[in-house]
N, C-alpha and C positions, 0 to 999 in steps of 0.2 A: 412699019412700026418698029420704034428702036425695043429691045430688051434691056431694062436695068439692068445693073452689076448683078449675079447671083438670081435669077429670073430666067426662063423657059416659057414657052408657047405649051400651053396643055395643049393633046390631047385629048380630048375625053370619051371615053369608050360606056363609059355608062354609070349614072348619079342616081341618085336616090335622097330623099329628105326624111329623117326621122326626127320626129318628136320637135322640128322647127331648124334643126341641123341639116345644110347638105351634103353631103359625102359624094365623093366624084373617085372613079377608078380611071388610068387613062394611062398614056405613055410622052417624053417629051426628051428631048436631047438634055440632057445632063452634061456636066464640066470631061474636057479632052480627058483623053484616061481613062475615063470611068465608065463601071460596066453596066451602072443603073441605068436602065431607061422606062420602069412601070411604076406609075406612083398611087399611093391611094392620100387622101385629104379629104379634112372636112373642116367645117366652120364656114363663117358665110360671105366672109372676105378674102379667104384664102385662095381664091383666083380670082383676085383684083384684074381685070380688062384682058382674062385671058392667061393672065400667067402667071406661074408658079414658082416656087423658091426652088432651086436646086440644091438646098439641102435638108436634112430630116430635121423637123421641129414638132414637140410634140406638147400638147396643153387637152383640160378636155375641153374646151372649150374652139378650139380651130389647134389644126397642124397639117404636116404631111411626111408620110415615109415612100423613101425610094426603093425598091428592087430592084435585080439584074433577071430573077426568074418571075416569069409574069403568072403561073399559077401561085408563087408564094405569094404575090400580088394582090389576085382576088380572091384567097383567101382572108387574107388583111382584113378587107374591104365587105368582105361577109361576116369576119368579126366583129369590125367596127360596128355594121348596122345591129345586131344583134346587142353588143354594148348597149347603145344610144336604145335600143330600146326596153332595153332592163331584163334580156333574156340572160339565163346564166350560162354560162358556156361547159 
């Protein structure tokens, strides 16, 4: 399968759906260079056929942000579900 320009192969290590939202924690080769490899995303197209934007887009409605440290990662990612579901942080 080819990768579009700016697209990555998720990995996904583990999603969740709140409130009709998926949210996906996971890791995926990012652009030469770069130290990101742990992303957290949500919205429900935001891994169209597998893959992911390699870069940070964020809306509340779909996005995703990259890390290089993958505990600041799932923390994101335990934010986000909490977000989505009207807990206050």
């Amino acid at each position: 399968m080819d990768n579009p320009c700016g697209t990555t192969k998720a990995n996904v290590f583990e999603s969740t759906v709140i409130n009709g939202t998926p949210i996906y924690f996971g890791s995926g080769v990012n652009p030469v260079n770069s130290p990101v490899q742990f992303f957290v995303a949500w919205g429900k197209e935001v891994l169209a056929g597998g893959l992911i934007h390699t870069y940070n887009s964020k809306s509340p409605e779909q996005g995703s942000e990259w890390f290089a440290d993958e505990a600041e990662a799932e923390a994101k990612y335990i934010k986000i579900q909490r977000l989505l579901a009207g807990c206050l942080l």
